[in-house]
N, C-alpha and C positions, 0 to 999 in steps of 0.2 A: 385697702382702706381700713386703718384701725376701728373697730368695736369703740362707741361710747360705756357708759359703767354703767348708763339706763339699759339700752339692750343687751350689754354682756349678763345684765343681771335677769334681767325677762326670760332671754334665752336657756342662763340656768334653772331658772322656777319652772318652764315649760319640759325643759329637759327630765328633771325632779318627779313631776307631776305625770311624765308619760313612762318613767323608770317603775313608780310605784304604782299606776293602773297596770301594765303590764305584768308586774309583781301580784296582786289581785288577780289577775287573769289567768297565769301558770296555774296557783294555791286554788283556784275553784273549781280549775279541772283535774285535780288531784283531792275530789270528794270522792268518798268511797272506797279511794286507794287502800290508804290505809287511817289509823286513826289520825283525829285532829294535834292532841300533843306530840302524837311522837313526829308529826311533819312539822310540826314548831319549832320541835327539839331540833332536829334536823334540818331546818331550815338556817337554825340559830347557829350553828355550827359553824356552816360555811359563814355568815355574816359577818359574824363573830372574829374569827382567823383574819378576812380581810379588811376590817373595822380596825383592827387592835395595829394589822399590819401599818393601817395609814396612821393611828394616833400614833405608833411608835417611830415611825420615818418624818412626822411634823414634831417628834417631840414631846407630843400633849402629856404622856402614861410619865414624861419625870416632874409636872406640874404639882406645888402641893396646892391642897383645895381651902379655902379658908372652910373654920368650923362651921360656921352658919350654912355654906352652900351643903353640906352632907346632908342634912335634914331633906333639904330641897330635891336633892337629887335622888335619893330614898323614896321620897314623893313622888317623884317625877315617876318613878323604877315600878310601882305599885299600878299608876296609873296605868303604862305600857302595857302591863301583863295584862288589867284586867281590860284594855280598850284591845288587844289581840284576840282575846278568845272571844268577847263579846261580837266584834268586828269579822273574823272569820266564823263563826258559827251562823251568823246573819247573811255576811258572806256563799256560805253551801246551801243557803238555801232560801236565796231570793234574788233579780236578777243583777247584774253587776250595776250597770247604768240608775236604776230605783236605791240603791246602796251610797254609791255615788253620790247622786243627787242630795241625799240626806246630809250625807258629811258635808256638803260643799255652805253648810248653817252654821259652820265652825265659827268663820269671825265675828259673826252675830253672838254666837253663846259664848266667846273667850271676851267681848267687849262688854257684855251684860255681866257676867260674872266677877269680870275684874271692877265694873260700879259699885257690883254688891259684896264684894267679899276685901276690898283693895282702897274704895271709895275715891276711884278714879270718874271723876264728872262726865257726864252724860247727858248729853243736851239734847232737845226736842227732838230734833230734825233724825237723828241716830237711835232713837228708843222710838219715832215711827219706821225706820224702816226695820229694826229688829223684829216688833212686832206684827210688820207685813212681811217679813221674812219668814216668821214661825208660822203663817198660815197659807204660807207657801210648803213649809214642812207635812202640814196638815195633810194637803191635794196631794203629798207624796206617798205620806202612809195610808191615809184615809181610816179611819178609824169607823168601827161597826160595819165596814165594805167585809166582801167574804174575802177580800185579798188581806186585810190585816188579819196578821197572826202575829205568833211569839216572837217570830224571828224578825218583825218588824219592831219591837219594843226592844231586843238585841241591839236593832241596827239605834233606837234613840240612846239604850245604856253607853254604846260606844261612843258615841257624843260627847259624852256626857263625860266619860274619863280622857277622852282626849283630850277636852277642856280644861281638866284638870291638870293632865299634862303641862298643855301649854302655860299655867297660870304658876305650874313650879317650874318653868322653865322661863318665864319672863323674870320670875324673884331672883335669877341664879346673879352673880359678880361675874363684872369681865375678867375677874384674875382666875376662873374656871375655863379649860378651852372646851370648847364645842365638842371635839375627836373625842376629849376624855369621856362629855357625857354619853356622849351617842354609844361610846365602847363598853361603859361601865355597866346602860341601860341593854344592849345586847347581848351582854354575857349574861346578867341578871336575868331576863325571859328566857334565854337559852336554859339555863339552868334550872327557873323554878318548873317549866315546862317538860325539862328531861326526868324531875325528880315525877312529878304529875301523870307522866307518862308509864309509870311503874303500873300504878295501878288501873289504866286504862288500857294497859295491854300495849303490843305491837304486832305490826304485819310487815308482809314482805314487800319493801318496794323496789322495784326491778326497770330494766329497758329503758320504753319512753317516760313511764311516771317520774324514776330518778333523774332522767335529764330533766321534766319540769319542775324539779324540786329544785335543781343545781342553776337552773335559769333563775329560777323566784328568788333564791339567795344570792344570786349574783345582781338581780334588777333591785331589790330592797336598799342591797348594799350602794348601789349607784346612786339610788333615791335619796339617801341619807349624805353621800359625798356629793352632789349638788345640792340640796337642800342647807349643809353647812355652808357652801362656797356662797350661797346666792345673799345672806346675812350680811358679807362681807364689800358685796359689790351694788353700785346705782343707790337709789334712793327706792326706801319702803313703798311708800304711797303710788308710784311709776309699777314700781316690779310685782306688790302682791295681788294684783287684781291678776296675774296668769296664772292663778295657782289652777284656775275655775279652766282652764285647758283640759285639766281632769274628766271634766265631764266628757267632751267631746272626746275622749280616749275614749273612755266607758262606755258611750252611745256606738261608737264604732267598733272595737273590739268584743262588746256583748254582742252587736247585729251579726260580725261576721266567725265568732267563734262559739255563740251560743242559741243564734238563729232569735235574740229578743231584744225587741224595740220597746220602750215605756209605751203606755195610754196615753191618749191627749191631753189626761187631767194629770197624770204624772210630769208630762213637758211641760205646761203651764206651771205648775208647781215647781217643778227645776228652776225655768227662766225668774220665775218671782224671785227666790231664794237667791241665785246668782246676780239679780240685780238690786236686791239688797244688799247685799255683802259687799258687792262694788262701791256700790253707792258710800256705805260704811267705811269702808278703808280708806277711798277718796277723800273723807270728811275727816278722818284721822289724820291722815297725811295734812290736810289744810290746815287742821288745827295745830298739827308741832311744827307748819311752817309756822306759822303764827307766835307760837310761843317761842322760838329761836330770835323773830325779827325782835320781839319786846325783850327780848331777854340781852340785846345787843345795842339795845335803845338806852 
């Protein structure tokens, strides 16, 4: 029985979403190994290689880019770097699941920012639940609890540039293909990372740490070639409400590969924040139905 373009698309967001917890999962058991850039560096490498291998077999790398998108993607490239080290520093050293849960405020903060920076309209019913989303972020960090530390304001900076990210990645033209950014932004953290890596030293990494470095670059890269396919296929509104599969990675591969389950006020605070976000995308998706039937009227 043929796949509809609604499920073929779900299936790749779930697929995407359990490539890059995975990914997260290899990189946090590789604290301590050796340092944080040179496993970047390293990580970026392999990525890198088979990133470039698909933009150059789909053709993206003979694309030219209009001038306007360079700026964007420059943007975008800045953001990467600083939402990785933010993101994996927070990462080594909090549990994956409470990490997780944080980022999973993305569509809230890429919908509030695109009001405020974009003056993209934002009606009642989506600025309550962002706002009952952010105090669902709240029960996650807990702020003045002895669990909030540095590495919990990490986990908000990451946020905060992946936002950004997505905000120069929504500005980009379709005459830029997807393969090209994702290769151009992979070689760029590869690189600022290897250069970063000078002065923070290197150590040896050997046996099973390189096999999970070699998994974490092969699951990133998966992450990112679903993540591009899913763009292409179903309707938005239907397919991003699976991104939040994430979590449920994160709760199960934390339980059974780092023996940690969140608190009840951290679950409470996941659930709020995921079903804000739902709620948010649903009412996007409602809204550009909307504006398509008027716009056909």
């Amino acid at each position: 029985m043929a796949l509809s373009d609604n499920l073929r698309g779900a299936l790749l967001m779930m697929g995407s979403m359990a490539a890059f917890t995975v990914n997260d999962t290899f990189m946090k058991t590789l604290a301590g190994e050796a340092p944080l850039f040179q496993l970047l560096f390293l990580r970026g490498i392999l990525a890198s290689l088979l990133i470039g291998a698909l933009a150059w077999r789909a053709g993206a790398l003979r694309a030219s880019v209009p001038r306007r998108d360079r700026g964007l993607i420059f943007g975008r490239i800045l953001s990467e770097i600083g939402a990785a080290y933010f993101f994996l520093s927070a990462l080594f050293n909090m549990p994956l699941a409470n990490l997780t849960a944080i980022l999973q405020a993305l569509p809230l903060t890429v919908t509030l920012a695109a009001a405020l920076f974009f003056r993209d309209r934002l009606g009642w019913r989506r600025m309550t639940a962002i706002l009952v989303g952010f105090l669902g972020v709240l029960l996650i960090v807990r702020p003045g609890t002895d669990g909030f530390n540095v590495y919990s304001v990490y986990a908000l900076i990451s946020v905060a540039f992946v936002t950004s990210r997505d905000l120069f990645t929504r500005r980009l033209s379709g005459a830029t293909p997807s393969l090209l950014v994702t290769f151009a932004t992979s070689l760029s953290v590869m690189a600022a990372f290897g250069v970063a890596s000078i002065w923070q030293g290197w150590g040896p990494v050997e046996g099973p740490a390189a096999l999970r470095l070699i998994g974490a670059g092969g699951m990133v890269t998966l992450g990112y070639l679903f993540s591009v396919a899913v763009m292409r296929v179903g309707e938005i509104s239907f397919v991003a409400p699976f991104r939040y599969t994430s979590l449920l990675w994160a709760l199960l591969l934390g339980w059974v590969v780092f023996d940690d389950w969140p608190m009840p006020l951290t679950l409470l605070g996941a659930a709020i924040v995921t079903m804000s976000g739902v709620f948010t995308l649903w009412r996007e998706g409602q809204l550009a139905r909307a504006k398509r039937v008027a716009a056909r009227s």
